[in-house]
MINUMAR-636903 format. One record per residue (C-alpha): residue number from 1; x, y, z; chain. Coordinates in steps of 0.1 Angstrom, whole numbers. Layout:
% MINUMAR-636903
{node NUM,{X,Y,Z},"A"}
...
END
This chain:
% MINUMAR-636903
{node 1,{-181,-219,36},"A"}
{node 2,{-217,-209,35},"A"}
{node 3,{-217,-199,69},"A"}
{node 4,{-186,-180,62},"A"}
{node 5,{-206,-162,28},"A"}
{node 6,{-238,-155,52},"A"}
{node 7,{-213,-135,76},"A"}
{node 8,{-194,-121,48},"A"}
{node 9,{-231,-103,39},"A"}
{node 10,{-240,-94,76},"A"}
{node 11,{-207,-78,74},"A"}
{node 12,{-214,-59,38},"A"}
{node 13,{-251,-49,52},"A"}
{node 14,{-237,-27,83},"A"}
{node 15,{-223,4,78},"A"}
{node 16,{-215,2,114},"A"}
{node 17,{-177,-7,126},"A"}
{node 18,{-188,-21,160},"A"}
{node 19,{-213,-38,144},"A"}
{node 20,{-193,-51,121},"A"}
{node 21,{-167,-62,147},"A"}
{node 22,{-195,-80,164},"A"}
{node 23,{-207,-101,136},"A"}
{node 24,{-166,-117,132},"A"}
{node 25,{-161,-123,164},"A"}
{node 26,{-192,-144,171},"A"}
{node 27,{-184,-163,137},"A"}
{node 28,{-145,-166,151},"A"}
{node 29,{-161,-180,184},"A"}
{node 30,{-186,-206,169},"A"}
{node 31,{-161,-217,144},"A"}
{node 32,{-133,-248,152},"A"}
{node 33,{-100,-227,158},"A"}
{node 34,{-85,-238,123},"A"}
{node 35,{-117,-235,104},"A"}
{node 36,{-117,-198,121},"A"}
{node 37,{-82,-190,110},"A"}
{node 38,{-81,-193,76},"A"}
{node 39,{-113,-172,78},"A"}
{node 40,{-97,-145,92},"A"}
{node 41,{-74,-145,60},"A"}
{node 42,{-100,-143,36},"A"}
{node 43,{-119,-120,55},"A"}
{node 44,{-85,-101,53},"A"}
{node 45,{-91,-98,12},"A"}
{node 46,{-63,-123,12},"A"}
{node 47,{-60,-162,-7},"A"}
{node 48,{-30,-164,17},"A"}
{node 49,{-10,-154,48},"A"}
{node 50,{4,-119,37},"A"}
{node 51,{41,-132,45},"A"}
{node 52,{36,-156,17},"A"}
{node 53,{47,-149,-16},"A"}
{node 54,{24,-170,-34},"A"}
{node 55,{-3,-158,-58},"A"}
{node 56,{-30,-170,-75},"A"}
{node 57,{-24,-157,-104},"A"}
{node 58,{-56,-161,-116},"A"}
{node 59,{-73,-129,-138},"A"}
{node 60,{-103,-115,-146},"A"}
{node 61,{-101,-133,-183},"A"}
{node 62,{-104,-169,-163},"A"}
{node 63,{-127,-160,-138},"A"}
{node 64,{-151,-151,-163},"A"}
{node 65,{-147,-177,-187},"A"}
{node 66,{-153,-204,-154},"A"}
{node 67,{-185,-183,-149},"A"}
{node 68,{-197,-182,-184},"A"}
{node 69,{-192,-218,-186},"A"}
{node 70,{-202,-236,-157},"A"}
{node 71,{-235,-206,-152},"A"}
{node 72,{-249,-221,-190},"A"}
{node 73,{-261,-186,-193},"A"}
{node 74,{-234,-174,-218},"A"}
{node 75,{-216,-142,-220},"A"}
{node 76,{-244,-118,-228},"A"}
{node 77,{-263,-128,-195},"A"}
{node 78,{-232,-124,-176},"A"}
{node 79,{-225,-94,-188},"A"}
{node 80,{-257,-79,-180},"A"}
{node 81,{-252,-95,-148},"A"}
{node 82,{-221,-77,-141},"A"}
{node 83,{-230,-42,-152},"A"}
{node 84,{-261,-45,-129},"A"}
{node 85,{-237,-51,-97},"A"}
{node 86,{-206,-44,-108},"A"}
{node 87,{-186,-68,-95},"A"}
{node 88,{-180,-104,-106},"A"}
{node 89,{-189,-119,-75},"A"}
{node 90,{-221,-103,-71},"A"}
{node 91,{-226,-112,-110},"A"}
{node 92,{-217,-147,-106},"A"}
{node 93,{-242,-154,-74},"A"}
{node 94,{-271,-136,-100},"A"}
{node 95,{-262,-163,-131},"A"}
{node 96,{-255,-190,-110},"A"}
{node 97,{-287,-185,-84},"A"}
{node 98,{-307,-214,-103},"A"}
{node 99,{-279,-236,-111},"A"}
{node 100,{-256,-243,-81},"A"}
{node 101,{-261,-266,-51},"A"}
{node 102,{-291,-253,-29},"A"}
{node 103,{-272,-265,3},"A"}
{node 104,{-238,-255,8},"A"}
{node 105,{-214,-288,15},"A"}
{node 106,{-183,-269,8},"A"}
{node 107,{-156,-262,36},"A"}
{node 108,{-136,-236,41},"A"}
{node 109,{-104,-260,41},"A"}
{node 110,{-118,-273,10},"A"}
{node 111,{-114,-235,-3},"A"}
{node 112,{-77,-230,7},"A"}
{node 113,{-66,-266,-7},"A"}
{node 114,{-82,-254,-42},"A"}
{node 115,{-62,-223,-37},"A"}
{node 116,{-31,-238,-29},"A"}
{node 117,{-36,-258,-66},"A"}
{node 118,{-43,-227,-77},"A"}
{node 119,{-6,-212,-68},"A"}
{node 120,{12,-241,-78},"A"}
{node 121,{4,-244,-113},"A"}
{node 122,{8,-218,-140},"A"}
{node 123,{-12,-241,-171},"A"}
{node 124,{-44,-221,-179},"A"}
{node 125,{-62,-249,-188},"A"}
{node 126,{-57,-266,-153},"A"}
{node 127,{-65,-237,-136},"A"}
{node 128,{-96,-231,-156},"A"}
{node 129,{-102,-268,-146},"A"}
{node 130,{-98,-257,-109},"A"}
{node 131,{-118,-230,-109},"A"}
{node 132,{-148,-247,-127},"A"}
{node 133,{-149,-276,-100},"A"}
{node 134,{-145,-253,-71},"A"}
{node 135,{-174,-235,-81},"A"}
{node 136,{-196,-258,-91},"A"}
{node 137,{-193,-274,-58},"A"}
{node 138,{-200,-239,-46},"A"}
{node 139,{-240,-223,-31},"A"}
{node 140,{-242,-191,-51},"A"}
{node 141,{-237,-174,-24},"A"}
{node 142,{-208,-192,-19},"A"}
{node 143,{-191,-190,-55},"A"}
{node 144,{-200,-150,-45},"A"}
{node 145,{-171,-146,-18},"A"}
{node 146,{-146,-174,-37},"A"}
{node 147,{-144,-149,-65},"A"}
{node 148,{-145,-120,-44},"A"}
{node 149,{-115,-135,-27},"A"}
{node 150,{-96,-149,-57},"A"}
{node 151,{-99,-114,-75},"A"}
{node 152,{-86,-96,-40},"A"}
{node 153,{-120,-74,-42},"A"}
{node 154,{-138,-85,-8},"A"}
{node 155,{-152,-49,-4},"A"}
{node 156,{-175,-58,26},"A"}
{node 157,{-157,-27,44},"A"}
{node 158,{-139,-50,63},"A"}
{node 159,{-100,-37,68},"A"}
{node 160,{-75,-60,85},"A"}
{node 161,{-76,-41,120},"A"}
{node 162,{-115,-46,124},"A"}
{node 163,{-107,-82,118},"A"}
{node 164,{-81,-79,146},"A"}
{node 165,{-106,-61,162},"A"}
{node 166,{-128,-88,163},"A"}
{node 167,{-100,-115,175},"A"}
{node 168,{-93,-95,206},"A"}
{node 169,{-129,-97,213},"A"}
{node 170,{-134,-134,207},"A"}
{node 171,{-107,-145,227},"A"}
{node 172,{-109,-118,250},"A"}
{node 173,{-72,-102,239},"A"}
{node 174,{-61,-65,242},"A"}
{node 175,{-65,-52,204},"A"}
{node 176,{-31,-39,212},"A"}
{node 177,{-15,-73,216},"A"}
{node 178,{-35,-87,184},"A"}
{node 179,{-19,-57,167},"A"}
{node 180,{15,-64,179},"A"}
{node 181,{12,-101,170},"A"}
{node 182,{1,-96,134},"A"}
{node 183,{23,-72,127},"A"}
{node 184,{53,-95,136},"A"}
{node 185,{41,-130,123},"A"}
{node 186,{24,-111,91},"A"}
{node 187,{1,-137,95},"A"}
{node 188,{-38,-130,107},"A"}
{node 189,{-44,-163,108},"A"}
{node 190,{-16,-177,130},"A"}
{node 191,{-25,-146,150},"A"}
{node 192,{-57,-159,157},"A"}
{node 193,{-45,-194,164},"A"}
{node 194,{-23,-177,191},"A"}
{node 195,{-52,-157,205},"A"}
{node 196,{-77,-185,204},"A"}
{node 197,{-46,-203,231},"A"}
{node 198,{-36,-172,251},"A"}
{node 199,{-3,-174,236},"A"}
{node 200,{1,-140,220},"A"}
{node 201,{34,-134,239},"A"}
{node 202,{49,-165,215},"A"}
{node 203,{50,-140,186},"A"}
{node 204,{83,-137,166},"A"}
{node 205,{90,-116,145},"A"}
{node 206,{93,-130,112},"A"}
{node 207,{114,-110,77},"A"}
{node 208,{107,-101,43},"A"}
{node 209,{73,-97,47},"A"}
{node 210,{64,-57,54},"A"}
{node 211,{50,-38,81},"A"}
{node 212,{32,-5,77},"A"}
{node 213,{44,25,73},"A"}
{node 214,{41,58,98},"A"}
{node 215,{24,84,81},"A"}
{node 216,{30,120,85},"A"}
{node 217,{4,154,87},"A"}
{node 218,{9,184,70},"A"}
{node 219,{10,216,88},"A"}
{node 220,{9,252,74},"A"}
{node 221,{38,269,90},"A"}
{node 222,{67,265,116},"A"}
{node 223,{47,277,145},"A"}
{node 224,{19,254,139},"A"}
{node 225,{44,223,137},"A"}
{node 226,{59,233,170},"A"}
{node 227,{26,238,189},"A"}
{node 228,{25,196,190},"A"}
{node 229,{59,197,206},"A"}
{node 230,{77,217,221},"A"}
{node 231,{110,200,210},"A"}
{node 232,{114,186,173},"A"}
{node 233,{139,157,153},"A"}
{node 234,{140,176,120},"A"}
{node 235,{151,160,88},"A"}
{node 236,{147,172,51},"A"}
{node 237,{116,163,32},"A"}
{node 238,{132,143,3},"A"}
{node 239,{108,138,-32},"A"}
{node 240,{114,101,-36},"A"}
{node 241,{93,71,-30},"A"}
{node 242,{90,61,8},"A"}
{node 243,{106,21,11},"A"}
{node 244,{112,-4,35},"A"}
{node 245,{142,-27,38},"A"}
{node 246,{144,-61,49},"A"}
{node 247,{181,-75,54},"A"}
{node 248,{191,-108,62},"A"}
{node 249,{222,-101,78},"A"}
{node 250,{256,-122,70},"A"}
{node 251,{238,-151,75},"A"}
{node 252,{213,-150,52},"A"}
{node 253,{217,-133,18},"A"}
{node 254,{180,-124,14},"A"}
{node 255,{176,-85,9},"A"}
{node 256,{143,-67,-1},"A"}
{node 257,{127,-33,-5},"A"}
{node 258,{89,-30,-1},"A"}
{node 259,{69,3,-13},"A"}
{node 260,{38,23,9},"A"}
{node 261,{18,0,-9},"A"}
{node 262,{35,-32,5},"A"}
{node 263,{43,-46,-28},"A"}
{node 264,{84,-57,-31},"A"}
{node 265,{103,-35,-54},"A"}
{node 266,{137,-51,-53},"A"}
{node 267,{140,-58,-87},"A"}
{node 268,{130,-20,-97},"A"}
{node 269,{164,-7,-81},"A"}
{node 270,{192,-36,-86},"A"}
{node 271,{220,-12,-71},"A"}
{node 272,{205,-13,-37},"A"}
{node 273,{202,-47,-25},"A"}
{node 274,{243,-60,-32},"A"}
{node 275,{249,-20,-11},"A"}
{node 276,{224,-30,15},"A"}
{node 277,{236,-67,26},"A"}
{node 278,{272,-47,40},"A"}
{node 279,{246,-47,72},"A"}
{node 280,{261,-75,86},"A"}
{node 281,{233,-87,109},"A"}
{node 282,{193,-93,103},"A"}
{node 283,{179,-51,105},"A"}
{node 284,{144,-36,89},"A"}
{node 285,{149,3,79},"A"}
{node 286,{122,29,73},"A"}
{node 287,{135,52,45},"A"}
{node 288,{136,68,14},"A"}
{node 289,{145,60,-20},"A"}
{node 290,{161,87,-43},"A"}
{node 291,{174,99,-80},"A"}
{node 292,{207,111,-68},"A"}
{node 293,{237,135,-83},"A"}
{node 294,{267,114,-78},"A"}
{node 295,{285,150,-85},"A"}
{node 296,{270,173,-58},"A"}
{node 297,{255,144,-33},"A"}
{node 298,{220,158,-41},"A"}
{node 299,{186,143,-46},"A"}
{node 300,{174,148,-79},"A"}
{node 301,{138,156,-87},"A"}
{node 302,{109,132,-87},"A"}
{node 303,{109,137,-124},"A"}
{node 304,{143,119,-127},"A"}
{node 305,{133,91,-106},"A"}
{node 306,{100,85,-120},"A"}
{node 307,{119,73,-151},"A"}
{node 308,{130,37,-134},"A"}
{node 309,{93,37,-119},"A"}
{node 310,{71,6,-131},"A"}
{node 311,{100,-9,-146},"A"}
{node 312,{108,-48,-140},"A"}
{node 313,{141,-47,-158},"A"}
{node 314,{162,-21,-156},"A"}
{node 315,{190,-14,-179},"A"}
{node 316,{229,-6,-169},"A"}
{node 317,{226,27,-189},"A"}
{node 318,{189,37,-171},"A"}
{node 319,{211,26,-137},"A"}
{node 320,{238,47,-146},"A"}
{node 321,{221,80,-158},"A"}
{node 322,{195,78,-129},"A"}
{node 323,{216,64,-104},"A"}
{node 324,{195,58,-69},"A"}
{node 325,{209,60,-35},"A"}
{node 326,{186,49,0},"A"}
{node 327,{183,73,23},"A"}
{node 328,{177,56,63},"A"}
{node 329,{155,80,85},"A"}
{node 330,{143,51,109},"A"}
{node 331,{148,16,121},"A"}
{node 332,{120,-9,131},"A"}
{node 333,{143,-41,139},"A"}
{node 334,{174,-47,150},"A"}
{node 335,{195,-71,173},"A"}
{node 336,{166,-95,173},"A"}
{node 337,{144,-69,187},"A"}
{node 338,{110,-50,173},"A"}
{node 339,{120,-18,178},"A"}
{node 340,{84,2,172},"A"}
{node 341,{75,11,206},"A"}
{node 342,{108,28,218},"A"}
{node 343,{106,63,216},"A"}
{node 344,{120,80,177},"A"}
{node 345,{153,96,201},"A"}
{node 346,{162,57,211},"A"}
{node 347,{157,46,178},"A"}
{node 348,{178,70,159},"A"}
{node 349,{209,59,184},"A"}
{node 350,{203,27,176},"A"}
{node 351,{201,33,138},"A"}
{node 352,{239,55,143},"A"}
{node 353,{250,23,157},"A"}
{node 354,{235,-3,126},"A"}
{node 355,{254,20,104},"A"}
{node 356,{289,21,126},"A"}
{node 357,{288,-16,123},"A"}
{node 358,{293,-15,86},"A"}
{node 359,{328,-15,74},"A"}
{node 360,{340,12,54},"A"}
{node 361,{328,12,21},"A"}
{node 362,{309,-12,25},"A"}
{node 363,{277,6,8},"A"}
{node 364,{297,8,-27},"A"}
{node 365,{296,-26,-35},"A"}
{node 366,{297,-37,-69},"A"}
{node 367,{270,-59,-90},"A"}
{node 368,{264,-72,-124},"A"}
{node 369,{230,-97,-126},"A"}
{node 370,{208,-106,-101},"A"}
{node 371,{203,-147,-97},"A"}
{node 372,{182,-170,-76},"A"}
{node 373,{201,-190,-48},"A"}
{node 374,{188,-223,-40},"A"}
{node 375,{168,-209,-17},"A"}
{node 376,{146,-186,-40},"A"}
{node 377,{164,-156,-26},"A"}
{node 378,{178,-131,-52},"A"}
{node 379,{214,-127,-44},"A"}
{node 380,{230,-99,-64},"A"}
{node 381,{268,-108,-75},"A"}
{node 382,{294,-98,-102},"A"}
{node 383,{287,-122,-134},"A"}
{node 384,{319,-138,-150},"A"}
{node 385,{332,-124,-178},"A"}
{node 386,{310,-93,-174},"A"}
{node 387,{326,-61,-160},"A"}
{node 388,{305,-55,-130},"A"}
{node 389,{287,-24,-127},"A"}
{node 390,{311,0,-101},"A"}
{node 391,{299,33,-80},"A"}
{node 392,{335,49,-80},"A"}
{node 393,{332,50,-44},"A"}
{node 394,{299,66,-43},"A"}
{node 395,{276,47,-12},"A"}
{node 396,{242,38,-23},"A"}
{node 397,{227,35,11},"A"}
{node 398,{230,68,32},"A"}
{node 399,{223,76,68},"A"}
{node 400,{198,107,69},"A"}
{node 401,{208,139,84},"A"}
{node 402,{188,148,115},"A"}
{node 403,{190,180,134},"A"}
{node 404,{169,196,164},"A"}
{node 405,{152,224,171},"A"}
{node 406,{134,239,197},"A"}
{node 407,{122,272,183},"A"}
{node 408,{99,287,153},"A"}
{node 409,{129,307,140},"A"}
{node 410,{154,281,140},"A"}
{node 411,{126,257,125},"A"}
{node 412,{123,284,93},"A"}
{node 413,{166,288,89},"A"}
{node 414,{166,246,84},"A"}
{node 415,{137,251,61},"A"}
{node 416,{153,273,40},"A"}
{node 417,{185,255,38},"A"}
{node 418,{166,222,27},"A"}
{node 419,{148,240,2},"A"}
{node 420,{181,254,-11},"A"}
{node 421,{197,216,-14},"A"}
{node 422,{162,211,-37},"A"}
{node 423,{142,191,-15},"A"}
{node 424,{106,197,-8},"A"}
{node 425,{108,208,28},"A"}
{node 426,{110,195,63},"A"}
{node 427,{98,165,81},"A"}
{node 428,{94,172,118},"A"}
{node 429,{90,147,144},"A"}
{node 430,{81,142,181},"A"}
{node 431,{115,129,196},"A"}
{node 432,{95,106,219},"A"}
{node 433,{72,89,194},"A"}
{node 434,{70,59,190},"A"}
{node 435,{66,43,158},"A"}
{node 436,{29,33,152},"A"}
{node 437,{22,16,114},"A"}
{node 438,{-6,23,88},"A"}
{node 439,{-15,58,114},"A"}
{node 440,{-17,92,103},"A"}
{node 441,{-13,111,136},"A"}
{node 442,{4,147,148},"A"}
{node 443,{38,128,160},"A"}
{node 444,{52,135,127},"A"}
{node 445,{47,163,107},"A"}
{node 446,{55,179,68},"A"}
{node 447,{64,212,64},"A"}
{node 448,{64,217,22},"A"}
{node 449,{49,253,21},"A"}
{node 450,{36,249,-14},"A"}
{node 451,{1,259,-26},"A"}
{node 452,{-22,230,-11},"A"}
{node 453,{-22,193,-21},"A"}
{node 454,{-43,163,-19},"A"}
{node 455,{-40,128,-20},"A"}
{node 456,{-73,114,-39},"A"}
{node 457,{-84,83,-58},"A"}
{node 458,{-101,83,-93},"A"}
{node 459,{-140,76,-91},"A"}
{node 460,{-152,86,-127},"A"}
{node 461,{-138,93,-155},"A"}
{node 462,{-150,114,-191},"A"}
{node 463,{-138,113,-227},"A"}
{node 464,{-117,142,-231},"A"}
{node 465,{-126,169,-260},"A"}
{node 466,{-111,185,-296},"A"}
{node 467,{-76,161,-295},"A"}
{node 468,{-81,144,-265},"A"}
{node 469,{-118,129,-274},"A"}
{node 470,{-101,94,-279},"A"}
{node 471,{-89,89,-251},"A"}
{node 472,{-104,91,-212},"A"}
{node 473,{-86,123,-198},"A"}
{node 474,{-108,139,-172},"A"}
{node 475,{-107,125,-139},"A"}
{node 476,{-132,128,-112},"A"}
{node 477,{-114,123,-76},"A"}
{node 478,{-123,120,-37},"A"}
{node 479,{-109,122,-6},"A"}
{node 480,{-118,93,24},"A"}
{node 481,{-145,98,50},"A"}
{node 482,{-146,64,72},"A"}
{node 483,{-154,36,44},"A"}
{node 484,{-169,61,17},"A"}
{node 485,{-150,79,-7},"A"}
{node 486,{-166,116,-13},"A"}
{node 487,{-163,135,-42},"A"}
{node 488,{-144,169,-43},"A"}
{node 489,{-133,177,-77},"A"}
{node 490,{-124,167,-115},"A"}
{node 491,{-91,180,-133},"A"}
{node 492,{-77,170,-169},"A"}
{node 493,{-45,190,-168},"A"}
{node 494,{-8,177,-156},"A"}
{node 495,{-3,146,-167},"A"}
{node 496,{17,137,-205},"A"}
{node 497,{0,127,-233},"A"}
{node 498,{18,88,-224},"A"}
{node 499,{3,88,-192},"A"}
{node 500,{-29,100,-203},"A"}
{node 501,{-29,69,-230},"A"}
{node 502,{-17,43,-204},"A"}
{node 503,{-46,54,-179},"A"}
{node 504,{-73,50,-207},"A"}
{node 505,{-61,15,-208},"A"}
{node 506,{-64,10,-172},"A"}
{node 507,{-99,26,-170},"A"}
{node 508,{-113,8,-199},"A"}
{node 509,{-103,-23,-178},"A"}
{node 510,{-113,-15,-147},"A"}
{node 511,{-151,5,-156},"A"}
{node 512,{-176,-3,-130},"A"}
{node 513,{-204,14,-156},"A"}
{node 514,{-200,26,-189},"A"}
{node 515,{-221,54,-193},"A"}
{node 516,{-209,62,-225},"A"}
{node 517,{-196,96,-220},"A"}
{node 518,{-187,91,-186},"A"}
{node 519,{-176,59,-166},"A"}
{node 520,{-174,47,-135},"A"}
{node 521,{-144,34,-123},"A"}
{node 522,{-126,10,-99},"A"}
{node 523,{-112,32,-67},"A"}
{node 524,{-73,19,-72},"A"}
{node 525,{-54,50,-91},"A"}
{node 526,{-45,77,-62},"A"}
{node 527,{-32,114,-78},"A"}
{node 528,{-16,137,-58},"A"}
{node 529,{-36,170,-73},"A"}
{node 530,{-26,207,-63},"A"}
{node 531,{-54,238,-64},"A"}
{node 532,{-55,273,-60},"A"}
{node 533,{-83,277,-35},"A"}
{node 534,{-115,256,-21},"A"}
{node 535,{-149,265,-19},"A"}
{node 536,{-175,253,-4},"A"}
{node 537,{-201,231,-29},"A"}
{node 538,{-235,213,-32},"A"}
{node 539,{-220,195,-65},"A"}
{node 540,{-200,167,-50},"A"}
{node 541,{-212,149,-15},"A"}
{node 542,{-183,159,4},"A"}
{node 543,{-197,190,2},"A"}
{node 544,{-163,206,-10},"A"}
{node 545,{-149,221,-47},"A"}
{node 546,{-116,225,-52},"A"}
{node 547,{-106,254,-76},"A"}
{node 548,{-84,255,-106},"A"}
{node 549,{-67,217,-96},"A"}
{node 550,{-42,204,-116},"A"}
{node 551,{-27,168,-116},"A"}
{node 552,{6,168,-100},"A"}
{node 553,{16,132,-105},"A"}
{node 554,{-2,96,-103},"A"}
{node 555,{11,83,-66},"A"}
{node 556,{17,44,-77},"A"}
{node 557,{37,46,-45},"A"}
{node 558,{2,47,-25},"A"}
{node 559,{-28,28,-20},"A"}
{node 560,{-70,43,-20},"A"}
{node 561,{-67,33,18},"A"}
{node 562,{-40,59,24},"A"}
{node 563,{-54,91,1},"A"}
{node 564,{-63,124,25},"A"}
{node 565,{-98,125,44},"A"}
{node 566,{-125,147,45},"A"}
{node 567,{-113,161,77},"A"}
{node 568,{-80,174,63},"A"}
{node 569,{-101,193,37},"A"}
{node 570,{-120,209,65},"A"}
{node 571,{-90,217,83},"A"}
{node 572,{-76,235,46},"A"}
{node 573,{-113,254,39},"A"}
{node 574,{-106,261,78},"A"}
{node 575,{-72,278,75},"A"}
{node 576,{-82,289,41},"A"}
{node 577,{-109,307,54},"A"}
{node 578,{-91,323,86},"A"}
{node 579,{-61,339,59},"A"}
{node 580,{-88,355,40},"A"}
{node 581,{-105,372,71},"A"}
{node 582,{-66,386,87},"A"}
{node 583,{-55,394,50},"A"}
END
């Protein structure tokens, strides 16, 4: 493990990705090929596998009291400790410097059977009694990463695809197959055990655990989205939350919806899985969930749907006042076969054809409860002596309209009619792309026509003033540039007095530094945040202001890693700038 910790800080020291890459592989390729695999998932930010469902489920509140504890320092030095790095690991290697073992004796698989402990028991006394002995076996150093990794907070700039980076160069592998291989086993780890024996080709692709999403670009008008291509798959631009589907097929009753941010939302929208198993064999869909108008077979607004957001139950009367259909734009497996790499006009027959195998009606089915099988799997089925909950013939799962077009005129009639139906706009894609997860790349395109928006993540936050001085309501936000986040703005205005509340909460939690007035704060919460113009601004590093912004809505649905980058607000100053010379 201390070998592990000393790369860990190589890693941190660089701001340099090759660099970076270097320093992993050399450690993959000195390391035993076990020893190097479960490496690779902590160096992932993970305690496990990311197909596993297990958790720690271990807080900040245990963590803490381990440190306080075993350190002999108490909770004032600890304290200090932590407000001087902020973060817990860095913290615990300053209290514990003196203290802990000067040689580090601890192995990595040593590490992974405490974790596994860890997961399997939920008595807080146990795991406190865990966690104490793990780290006092631990180098400070050492104890540094184990809480780092526990708490899911590596922050060495270290995302998954350098570390697959690094296995293709220690076992001399084409990133592209390490990509490939991950992505279907969900497993870094028994990727590099593949790698490490030239076996890449024995990947399988394994369900229920998700694989990235495609992201889209915005464009400004119908003649920019058709300058990438000269033909275009159009579909409407739907204001839902993006989710992925994972059905077992008549075989296996397992079905399961997964957000952006990877995390399962099944239990969120209990209508969907009993529609979704009518698929009768094993399929993975890219699509959309919405509020839906039973009445006029319309998406509702965001507004509507936001009300079942967050929620772990949900009642029958939320379920039937917000009722929630999934819209299918894409599929990514089907007949045994990842289907990622054939071109978006192959893929969309082959979605036609999963939905022609269902029988008719089968996306109406009824439910009542959801309950475990034996298998763990939650199986959605009618309760006795409960009146199920019905659709009156209403599918829940729908197959998205696509059209074509070919010309900038044609491109603005669709736009107008999806903006009559009350969606947001367009999404316009290259008919021969393929499908390429976690990228953000000019294959597909948005069309919303709306005054500009960005995707940022809360930095800082302030105490707000006259009514609002008890609580924190001014938010300081930046876009992505590589591994830094760079300033561009603050707003207070657009979100309700209850989310104002419930994000105080959250901030208090999660300060970096408490400044008094003003706090830093953890990077997690993304807002989607509108503005009237952009100038440019020696305030804030990016070197950027944004005028008059407003908060549109908090994006739970995405994670820090996939807000907007500094080059997208180039590009808007850019456009911005070129409208104000023509006009």
């Amino acid at each position: 493990m201390q070998i592990f910790a000393i790369t860990a800080e190589g890693v941190a020291a660089t701001t340099k990705k090759t660099e970076k890459v270097r320093l992993v592989a050399e450690y993959f390729r000195s390391r035993p090929v076990e020893e190097a695999a479960q490496a690779a998932v902590f160096l992932s930010g993970r305690a496990f596998p990311a197909w596993e469902e297990r958790t720690l489920q271990v807080g900040g509140a245990l963590l803490w009291r381990a440190l306080a504890e075993i350190s002999g320092k108490g909770e004032i030095a600890l304290t200090a400790a932590y407000r001087r790095h902020g973060d817990l690991g860095a913290a615990a290697r300053d209290v514990l410097e003196k203290t802990a073992p000067a040689k580090g004796a601890l192995a990595i698989a040593e590490v992974a059977v405490v974790f596994d402990e860890l997961a399997r028991t939920s008595v807080a006394a146990r795991k406190l009694g865990l966690l104490q002995d793990l780290l006092c076996r631990a180098t400070a150093i050492e104890a540094k990463y184990i809480i780092k990794i526990i708490s899911g907070d590596l922050r060495i700039g270290l995302r998954e695809s350098l570390v697959e980076e690094a296995i293709a160069k220690a076992f001399d592998e084409k990133p592209t197959d390490i990509q490939r291989a991950n992505m279907l086993l969900g497993d870094i780890g028994g990727t590099l055990r593949l790698a490490a024996g030239h076996k890449l080709n024995q990947a399988q692709m394994r369900l229920f655990h998700p694989i990235g999403f495609m992201l889209a670009s915005p464009v400004q008008d119908a003649e920019e989205a058709l300058s990438y291509f000269v033909q275009a798959a159009v579909e409407d631009k739907y204001d839902g939350i993006r989710a992925q589907v994972h059905v077992g097929g008549k075989d296996d009753p397992r079905v399961r919806l997964f957000s952006r941010t990877l995390d399962e939302i099944s239990q969120s929208f209990p209508e969907l899985p009993p529609a979704l198993r009518a698929f009768p064999e094993p399929v993975i869909l890219d699509g959309e969930i919405l509020a839906w108008n039973v009445d006029s077979a319309q998406a509702l607004p965001f507004s509507e749907l936001q009300k079942r957001l967050g929620r772990k139950t949900v009642s029958g009367e939320m379920i039937r006042t917000v009722p929630v259909v999934y819209m299918a734009f894409d599929v990514l497996y089907a007949g045994g076969e990842l289907l990622t790499e054939k071109p978006l006009h192959e893929r969309r027959k082959i979605l036609e054809h999963v939905f022609a195998a269902v029988p008719k009606d089968g996306f109406t089915a009824e439910y009542s409860m959801a309950v475990e099988n034996p298998q763990g799997a939650l199986v959605f089925e009618p309760a006795i002596g409960e009146p199920a909950i019905g659709s009156s013939g209403t599918p829940r799962v729908i197959l998205a309209p696509a059209l074509t077009a070919n010309s900038a005129e044609n491109l603005e009639e669709i736009f107008t009619a999806a903006r009559e139906r009350g969606n947001e706009g367009l999404m316009i894609k290259d008919p021969d792309s393929t499908y390429t997860p976690g990228r953000r790349g000019k294959s597909w395109l948005k069309l919303k026509k709306e005054l500009a928006t960005l995707d940022v993540v809360v930095t800082a936050v302030e105490w707000g003033h006259g009514k609002r001085n008890k609580v924190l309501s001014d938010y300081t936000f930046a876009v992505r540039e590589g591994d830094q986040l760079l300033n561009v703005g603050k707003a207070y205005s657009g979100l309700t007095d209850a989310e104002i509340a419930e994000m105080t909460e959250w901030f208090l939690a999660h300060t970096i530094e408490d400044g008094g007035f003003h706090r830093t704060v953890e990077p997690k919460i993304v807002l989607e945040v509108a503005f009237n113009n952009m100038m440019r601004s020696s305030r804030h590093e990016s070197g950027y202001a944004l005028r008059f912004p407003r908060i549109v809505r908090i994006r739970t649905d995405k994670s820090p890693e996939e807000i907007d980058t500094l080059d997208t607000v180039r590009e808007i100053f850019s456009r911005q700038s070129v409208s104000r010379k023509s006009g």
